[in-house]
N, C-alpha and C positions, 0 to 999 in steps of 0.2 A: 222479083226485083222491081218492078213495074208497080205492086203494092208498095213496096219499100219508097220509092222516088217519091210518090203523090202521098204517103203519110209525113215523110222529113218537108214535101214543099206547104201542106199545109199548115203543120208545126211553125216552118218559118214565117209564114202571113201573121199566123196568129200571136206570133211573139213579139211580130214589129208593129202588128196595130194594139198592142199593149202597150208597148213602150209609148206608142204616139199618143197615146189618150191618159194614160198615169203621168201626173208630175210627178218630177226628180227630187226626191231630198235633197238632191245636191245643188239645187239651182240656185241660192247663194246663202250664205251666212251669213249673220250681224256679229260683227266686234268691235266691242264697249271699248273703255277705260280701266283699265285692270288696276287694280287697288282703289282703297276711297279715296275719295277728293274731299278736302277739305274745304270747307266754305264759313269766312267771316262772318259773324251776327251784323247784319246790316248792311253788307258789303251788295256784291254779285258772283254766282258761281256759273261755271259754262260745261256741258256735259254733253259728248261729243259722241256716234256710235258711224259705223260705215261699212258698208257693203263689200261682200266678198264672196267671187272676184269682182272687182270694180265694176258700174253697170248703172244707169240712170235711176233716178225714182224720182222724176216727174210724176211718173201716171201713178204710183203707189198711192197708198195709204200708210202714212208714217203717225205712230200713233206714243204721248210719251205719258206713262201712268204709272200710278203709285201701289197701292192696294190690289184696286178693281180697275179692270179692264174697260170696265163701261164708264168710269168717271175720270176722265184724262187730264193731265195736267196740261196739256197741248196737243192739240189735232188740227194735221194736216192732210186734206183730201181733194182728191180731184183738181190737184195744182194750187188750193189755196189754202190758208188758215180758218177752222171754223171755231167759233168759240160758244158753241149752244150749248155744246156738253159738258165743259170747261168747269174743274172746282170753283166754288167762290174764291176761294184763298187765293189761286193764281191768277185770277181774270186782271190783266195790264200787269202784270207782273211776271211775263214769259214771254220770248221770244225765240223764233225759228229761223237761223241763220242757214242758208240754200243756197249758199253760192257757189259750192262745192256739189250740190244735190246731181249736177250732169257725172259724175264719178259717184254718187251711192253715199257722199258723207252730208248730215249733218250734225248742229250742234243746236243744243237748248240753254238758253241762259235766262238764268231766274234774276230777278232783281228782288233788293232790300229782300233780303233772306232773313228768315226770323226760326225761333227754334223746331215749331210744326216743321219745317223745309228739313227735318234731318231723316235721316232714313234710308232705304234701296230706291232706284228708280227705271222700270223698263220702258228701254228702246225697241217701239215694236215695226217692223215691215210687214206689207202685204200686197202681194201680186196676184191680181185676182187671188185663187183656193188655196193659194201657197202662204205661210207665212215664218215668221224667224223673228228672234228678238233675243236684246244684250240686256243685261242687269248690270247697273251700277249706282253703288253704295257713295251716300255725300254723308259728312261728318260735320257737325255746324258746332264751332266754335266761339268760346265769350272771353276772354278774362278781366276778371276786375280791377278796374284802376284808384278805388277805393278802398284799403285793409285798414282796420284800427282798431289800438289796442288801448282797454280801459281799465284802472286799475282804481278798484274798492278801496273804503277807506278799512284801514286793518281790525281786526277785532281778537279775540280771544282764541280764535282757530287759526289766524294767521291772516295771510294779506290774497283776497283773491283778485285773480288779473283774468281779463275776458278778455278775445279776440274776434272783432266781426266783420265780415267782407260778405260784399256782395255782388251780382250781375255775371254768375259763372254760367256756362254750359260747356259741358255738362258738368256733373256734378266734382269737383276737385277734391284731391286728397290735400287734407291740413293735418297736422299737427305742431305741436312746441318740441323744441330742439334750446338745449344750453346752452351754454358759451361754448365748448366742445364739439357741437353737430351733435350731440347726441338726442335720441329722441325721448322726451318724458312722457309718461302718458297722462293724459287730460283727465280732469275732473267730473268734465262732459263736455258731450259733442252733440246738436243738432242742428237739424239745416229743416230749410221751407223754400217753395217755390210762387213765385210771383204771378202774375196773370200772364206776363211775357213765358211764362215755364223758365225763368232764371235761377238760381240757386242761389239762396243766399246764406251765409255759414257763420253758426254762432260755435266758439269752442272757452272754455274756463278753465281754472290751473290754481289751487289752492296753494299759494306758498307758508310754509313756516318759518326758514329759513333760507338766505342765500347770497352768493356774491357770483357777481359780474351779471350778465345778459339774459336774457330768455327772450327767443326767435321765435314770432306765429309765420309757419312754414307752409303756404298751397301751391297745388300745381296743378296744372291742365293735363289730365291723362289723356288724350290724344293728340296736342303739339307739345306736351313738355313744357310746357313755359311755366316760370315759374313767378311767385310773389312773395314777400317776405319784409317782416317789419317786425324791429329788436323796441326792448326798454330795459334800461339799466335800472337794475335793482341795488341801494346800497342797504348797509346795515340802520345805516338810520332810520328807513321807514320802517323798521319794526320796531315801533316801543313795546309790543309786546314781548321782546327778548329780554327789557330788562328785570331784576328779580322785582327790583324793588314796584313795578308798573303791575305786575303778575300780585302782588302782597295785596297790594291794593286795590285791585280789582276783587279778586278773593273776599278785601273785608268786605267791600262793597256788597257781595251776593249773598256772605255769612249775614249780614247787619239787614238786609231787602228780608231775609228767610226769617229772624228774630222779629222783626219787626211786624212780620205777617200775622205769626204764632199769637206775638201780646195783642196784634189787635181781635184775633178769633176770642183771645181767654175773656178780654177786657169784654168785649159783648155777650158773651157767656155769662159773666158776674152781673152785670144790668139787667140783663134781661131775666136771670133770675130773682136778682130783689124786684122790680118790680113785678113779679108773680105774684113773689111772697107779701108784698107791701097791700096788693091788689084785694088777697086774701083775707085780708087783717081787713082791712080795711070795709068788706063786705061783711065781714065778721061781725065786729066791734059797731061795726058806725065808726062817727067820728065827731070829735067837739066841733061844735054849733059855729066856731069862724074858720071851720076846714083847714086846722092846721094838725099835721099830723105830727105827736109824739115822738122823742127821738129814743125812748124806750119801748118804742114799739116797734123798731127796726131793731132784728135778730136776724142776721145772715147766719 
């Protein structure tokens, strides 16, 4: 029994000077902003993470980065802000709000946010060897207060109408919709983006025929908002509906095709009397005041 006591007391030493020398995974947790935050093109967005259980981070190292760990969008150490290792992109363009820091919260707020700013961003802690970090997703928002719709002058396939808007992020769903809501589909669709990475959206719509309205329809896929601008189509701007406009155009391209035909034959026939003229003429000679015979021209 005597071995038994002195193997459980030494067990117990050596289990408590473990515990004393291992950190705890449990010594606190970071929690974020659970869902994205949306953030205006140009506005300011605030992204906030906090300690738990509640507990100071003066003496931390609170660190908020994108990508990489090493290139931070804001660092705070040793009670201040340093900005050595700071992106360009954010340099005066981030702040560390610490006035809640004696409970374990703070917050980062970006200014004039532009579309680079969209993306994940972590909230890192570190206590001395210990550390924890929150992820949180910002969503950077545009829409355009410019849409406009232009309309071709009509031709022989009919009347085409374009729609172009620009200054989206990201990138919005368009299309045309009739007087009905209903949706047609385009004749095409492409978009380009600007040096700001903005979206700008070109779509077309071949009409032949039509009454009433046709809607260029966009929207923001992550707030929903939407943008929308009608033109009224009547029957009169198609004079290509009438027969008699349609007759006419017809002779117009029969008479352009005839016309092409006599002018190929007509150089054809020149070009070969003077071959033959050319020939004779090397042939024969010619009377002494160089006028040529008109019995000597035999086509």
């Amino acid at each position: 029994m005597e071995m038994t006591g002195q193997s459980f007391s030494r067990y117990f030493v050596a289990t408590l000077l473990l515990q004393m020398i291992t950190p705890s995974s449990e010594q606190f947790t970071v929690n974020g902003i659970e869902g994205p935050i949306l953030a205006p093109l140009g506005g300011k967005v605030e992204l906030s993470c906090q300690l738990s259980p509640p507990q100071t981070a003066e003496h931390m190292e609170i660190r908020w980065f994108r990508n990489h760990y090493k290139r931070p969008v804001h660092l705070y150490k040793d009670g201040k802000d340093l900005y050595g290792e700071t992106i360009s992109n954010y340099v005066e363009r981030t702040e560390l709000l610490t006035d809640a820091i004696g409970e374990g919260k703070v917050t980062l707020r970006i200014f004039s946010v532009n579309a680079d700013d969209d993306g994940t961003y972590h909230c890192f802690f570190k206590d001395g060897d210990f550390y924890e970090e929150a992820i949180t997703e910002v969503k950077v928002t545009a829409t355009s207060l410019e849409t406009q719709i232009l309309v071709h002058p009509p031709n022989t396939k009919g009347l085409l109408v374009e729609c172009n808007s620009g200054g989206w992020f990201p990138q919005p769903q368009m299309e045309w919709r009739d007087s009905r809501e209903e949706t047609i589909p385009p004749s095409s669709k492409s978009h380009s983006q600007d040096t700001d990475k903005l979206f700008n959206m070109k779509m077309t719509l071949l009409i032949q025929s039509t009454h009433g309205n046709v809607t260029c329809y966009l929207r923001n896929p992550v707030t929903g908002q939407e943008e929308k601008i009608s033109i009224v189509l009547s029957s009169e701007i198609f004079p290509i509906s009438d027969p008699h406009f349609e007759l006419d155009v017809m002779w117009l391209e029969d008479m352009t095709v005839i016309l092409c035909v006599l002018m190929v034959f007509i150089t054809m026939i020149i070009s070969s009397a003077y071959f033959r003229l050319r020939g004779k003429w090397n042939g024969k000679g010619g009377n002494s005041e160089g006028i040529i015979l008109l019995t000597d021209l035999q086509i």
